[in-house]
C-alpha positions in Angstrom: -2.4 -7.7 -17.9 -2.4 -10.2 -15.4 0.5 -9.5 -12.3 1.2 -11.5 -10.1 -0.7 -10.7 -6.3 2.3 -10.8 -4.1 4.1 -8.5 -6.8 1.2 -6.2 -6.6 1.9 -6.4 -2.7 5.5 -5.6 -2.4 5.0 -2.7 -4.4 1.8 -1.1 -2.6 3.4 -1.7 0.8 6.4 -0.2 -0.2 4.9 2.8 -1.5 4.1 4.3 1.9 6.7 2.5 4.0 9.3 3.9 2.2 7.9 7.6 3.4 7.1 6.7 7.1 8.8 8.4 9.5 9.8 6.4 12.5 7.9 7.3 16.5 8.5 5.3 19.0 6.5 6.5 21.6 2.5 4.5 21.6 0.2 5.8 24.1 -3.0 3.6 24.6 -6.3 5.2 25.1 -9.7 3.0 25.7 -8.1 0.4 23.5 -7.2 2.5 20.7 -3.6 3.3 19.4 -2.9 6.8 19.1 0.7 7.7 18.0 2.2 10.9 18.5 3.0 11.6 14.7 -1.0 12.8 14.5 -2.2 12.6 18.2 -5.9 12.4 16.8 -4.8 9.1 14.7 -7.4 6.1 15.7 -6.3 2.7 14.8 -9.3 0.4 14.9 -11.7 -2.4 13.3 -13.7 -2.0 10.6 -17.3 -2.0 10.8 -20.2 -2.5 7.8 -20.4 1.3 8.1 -16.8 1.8 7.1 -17.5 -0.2 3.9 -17.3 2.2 0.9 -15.6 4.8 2.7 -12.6 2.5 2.8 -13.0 1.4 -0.6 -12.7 5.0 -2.1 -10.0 5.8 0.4 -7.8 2.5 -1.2 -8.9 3.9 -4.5 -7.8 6.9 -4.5 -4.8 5.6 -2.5 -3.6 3.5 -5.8 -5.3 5.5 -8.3 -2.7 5.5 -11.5 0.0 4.1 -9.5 0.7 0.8 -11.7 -1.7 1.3 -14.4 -4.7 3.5 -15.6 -6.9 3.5 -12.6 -6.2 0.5 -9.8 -8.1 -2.5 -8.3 -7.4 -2.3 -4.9 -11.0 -1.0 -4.2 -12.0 -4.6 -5.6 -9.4 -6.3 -3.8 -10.8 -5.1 -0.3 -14.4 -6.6 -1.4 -12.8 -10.0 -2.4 -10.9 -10.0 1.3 -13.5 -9.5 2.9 -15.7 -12.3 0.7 -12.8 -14.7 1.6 -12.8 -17.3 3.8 -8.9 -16.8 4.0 -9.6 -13.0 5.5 -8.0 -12.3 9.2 -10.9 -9.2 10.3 -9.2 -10.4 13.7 -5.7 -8.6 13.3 -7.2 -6.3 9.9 -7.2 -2.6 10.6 -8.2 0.8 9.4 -6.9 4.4 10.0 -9.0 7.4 11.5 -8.6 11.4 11.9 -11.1 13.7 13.1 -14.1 10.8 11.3 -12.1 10.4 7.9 -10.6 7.5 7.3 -7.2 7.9 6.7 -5.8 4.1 6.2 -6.7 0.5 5.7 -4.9 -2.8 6.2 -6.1 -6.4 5.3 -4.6 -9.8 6.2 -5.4 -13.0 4.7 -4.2 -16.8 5.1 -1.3 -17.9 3.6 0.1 -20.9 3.6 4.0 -22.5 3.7 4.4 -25.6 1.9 6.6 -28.5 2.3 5.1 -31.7 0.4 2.1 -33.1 2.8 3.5 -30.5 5.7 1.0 -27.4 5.5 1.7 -24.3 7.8 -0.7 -21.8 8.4 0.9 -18.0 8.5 -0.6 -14.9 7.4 0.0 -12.1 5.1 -1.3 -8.6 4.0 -2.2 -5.9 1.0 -3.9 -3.9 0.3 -1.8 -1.2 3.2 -3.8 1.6 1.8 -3.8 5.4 3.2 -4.8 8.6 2.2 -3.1 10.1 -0.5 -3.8 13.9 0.7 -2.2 12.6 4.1 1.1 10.8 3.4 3.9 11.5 5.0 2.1 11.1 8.6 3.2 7.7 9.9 -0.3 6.2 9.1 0.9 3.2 7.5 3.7 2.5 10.2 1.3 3.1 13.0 -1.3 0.4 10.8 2.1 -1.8 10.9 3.1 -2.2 14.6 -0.6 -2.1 15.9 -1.2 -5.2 13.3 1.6 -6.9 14.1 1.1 -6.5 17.8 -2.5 -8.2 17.2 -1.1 -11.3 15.3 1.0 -12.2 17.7 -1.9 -11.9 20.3 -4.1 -14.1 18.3 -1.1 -17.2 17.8 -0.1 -16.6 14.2 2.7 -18.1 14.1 4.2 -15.7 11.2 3.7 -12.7 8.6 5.2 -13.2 5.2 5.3 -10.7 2.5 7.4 -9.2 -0.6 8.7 -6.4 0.4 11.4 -3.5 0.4 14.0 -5.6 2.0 15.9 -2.4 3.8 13.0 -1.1 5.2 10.8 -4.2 7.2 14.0 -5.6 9.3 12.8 -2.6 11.4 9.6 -4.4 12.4 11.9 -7.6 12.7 11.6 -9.0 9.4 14.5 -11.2 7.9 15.0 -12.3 4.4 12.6 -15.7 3.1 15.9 -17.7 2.8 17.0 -17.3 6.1 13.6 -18.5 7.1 14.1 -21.7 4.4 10.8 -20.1 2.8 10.4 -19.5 -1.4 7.4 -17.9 -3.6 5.4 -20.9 -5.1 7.7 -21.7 -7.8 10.7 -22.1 -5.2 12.4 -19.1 -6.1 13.5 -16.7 -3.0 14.7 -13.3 -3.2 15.6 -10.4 -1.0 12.0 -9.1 -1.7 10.5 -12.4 -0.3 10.6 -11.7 3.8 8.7 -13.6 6.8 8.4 -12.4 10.4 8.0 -15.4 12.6 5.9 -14.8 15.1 6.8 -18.2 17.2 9.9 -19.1 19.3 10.6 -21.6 17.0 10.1 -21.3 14.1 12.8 -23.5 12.8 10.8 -26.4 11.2 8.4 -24.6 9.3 9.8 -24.2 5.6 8.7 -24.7 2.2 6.8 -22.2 -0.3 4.8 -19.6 0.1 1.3 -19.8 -1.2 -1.6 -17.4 -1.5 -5.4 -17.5 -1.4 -6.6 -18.6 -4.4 -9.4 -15.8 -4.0 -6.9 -13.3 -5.4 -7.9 -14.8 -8.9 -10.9 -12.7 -8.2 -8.9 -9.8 -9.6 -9.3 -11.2 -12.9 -13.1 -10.0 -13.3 -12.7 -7.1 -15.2 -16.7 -7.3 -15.5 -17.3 -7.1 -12.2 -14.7 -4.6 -11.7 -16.5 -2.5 -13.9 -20.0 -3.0 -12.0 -17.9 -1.7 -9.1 -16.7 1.2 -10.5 -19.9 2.5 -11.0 -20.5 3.0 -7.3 -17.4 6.0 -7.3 -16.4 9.4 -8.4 -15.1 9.3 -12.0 -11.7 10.2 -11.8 -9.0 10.7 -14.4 -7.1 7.7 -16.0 -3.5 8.4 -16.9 -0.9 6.6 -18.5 2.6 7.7 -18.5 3.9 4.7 -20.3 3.4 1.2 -21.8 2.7 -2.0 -19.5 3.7 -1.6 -15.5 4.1 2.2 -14.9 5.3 1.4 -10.6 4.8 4.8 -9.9 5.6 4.7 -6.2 8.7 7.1 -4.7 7.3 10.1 -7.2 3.9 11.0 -7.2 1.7 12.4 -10.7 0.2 15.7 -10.8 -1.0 18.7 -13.5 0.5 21.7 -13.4 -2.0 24.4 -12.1 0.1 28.0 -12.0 3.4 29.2 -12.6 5.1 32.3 -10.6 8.3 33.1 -11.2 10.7 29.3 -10.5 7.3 28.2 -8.3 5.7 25.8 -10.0 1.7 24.7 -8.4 0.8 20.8 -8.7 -2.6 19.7 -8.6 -2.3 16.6 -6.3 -5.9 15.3 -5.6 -7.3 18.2 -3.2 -3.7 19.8 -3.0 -1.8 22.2 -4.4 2.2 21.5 -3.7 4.6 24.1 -4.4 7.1 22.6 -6.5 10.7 23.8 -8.3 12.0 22.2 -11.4 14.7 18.9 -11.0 18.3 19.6 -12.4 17.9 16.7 -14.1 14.5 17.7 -16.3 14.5 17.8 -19.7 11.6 19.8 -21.3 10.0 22.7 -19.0 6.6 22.8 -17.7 3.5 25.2 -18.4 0.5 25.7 -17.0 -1.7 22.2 -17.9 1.0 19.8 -18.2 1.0 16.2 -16.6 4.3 15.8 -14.4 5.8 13.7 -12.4 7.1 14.8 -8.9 8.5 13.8 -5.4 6.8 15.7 -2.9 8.7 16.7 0.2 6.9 16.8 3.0 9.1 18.4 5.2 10.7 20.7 2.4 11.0 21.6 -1.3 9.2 19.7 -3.9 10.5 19.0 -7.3 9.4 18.1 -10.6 11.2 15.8 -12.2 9.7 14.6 -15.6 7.3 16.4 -18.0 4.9 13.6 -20.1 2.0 13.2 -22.1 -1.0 11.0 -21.0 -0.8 8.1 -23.2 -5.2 8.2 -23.0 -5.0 11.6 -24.6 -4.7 13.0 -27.8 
């Protein structure tokens, strides 16, 4: 199934974003961002030696999210192949030595006939599934954006959740007289000019063609091999955009106290108002996970890989 890359963007940003709470308050310690959501939270470039523990971090970030398994593992290595990456302004996330997030920019390029306009843009935003809910991906946001302006990009474009990024100044494409290739704009479609004037750069947004890349199921494969094996599930036919909710197995059952196996987590969960079929002990689930308070489950399913 081939999707288009900037779709695959809005909806892997908007994952996390959606969950960030905001902190304004940045202290700046020997050149690394620390924000006071998680005071031990190291923003910083990636070295060789980050490599693969980056790679599982972004698969295990996406793992089931829009189909069986995810490709943003591959993605990373195909950035980082690319002529079009930005390692300049690219960041990842650290706690106590784990790596806890990942962002990656590449060129992008707005359009007009012979006029060609160099801008940026970025996915995967990857971060720790066992540690959402932390600020990780806002605090991968501002530092990044900071460091674009410092190196004279003149903007960031992206599809995106189009209530949420006005925060980190973004406005719509179509104020900014910028489309997706095909000339279409959107709410989703957004740009941050980075420039005082930015007034006579418009046309449409285009891509690296090394996204194409994606397409190499072979060499996808080949990757593959190089991770833990985890479970593939399918909750229903074509683009599953499992994003707000998160997918877990029930694991115990006490009383109205339902335990969800989430990766390394157990999250005590209570049953939705709004679910139809109750769950038992085994069962595949979706659920929104409060951070802050009471989980719930909200849909029982059957794993389409399964008998």
């Amino acid at each position: 199934m081939k999707v288009s890359f900037f779709v695959i963007l809005d909806l892997c940003l908007w994952k996390y974003l959606l969950s960030i709470r905001e902190t304004e308050e940045i202290a700046i310690t020997r050149g690394e961002i620390r924000t006071t959501m998680l005071e031990n939270l190291i923003i910083r470039a990636e070295t060789p030696a980050d490599y693969k523990n980056v790679e599982l971090m972004a698969m295990r970030s996406f793992w089931n999210k829009y189909w069986p398994g995810c490709t943003e593992h591959f993605l990373i290595r195909i950035i980082r192949e690319s002529e079009d990456y930005i390692p300049e302004i690219s960041r990842i996330a650290e706690v106590d030595g784990k790596i806890v997030g990942a962002v990656y920019y590449t060129k992008a390029w707005i359009v007009d006939g012979d006029a060609r306009h160099e801008i940026a843009t970025f996915g995967p935003l990857a971060v720790e599934p066992t540690m959402e809910g932390n600020d990780i991906g806002g605090a991968l946001m501002r530092e990044t954006i900071k460091l674009a302006k410092e190196e004279g990009i003149k903007a960031i474009a992206l599809m995106g959740e189009p209530n949420y990024y006005p925060r980190f100044g973004f406005k719509r494409g179509a104020e900014c007289g910028i489309t997706d290739a095909q000339g279409n704009t959107f709410d989703a479609l957004m740009c941050l000019p980075l420039i005082e004037d930015f007034s006579q750069i418009k046309g449409k947004l285009i891509e690296s063609a090394d996204f194409e890349k994606l397409e190499d199921e072979k060499r996808l494969e080949e990757i593959n091999k190089e991770f833990p094996v985890y479970r593939k599930v399918k909750v229903q036919e074509g683009f599953m955009q499992i994003f707000e909710q998160h997918l877990g197995v029930v694991e115990a059952i006490d009383g109205d106290k339902y335990m969800v196996r989430y990766w390394e987590l157990l999250i005590p969960a209570t049953l939705s108002d709004e679910l139809t079929k109750e769950p038992s002990v085994g069962s595949d689930v979706k659920f929104i996970w409060n951070h802050k308070g009471e989980s719930r489950i909200t849909q029982v399913f059957k794993n389409l890989l399964e008998d």
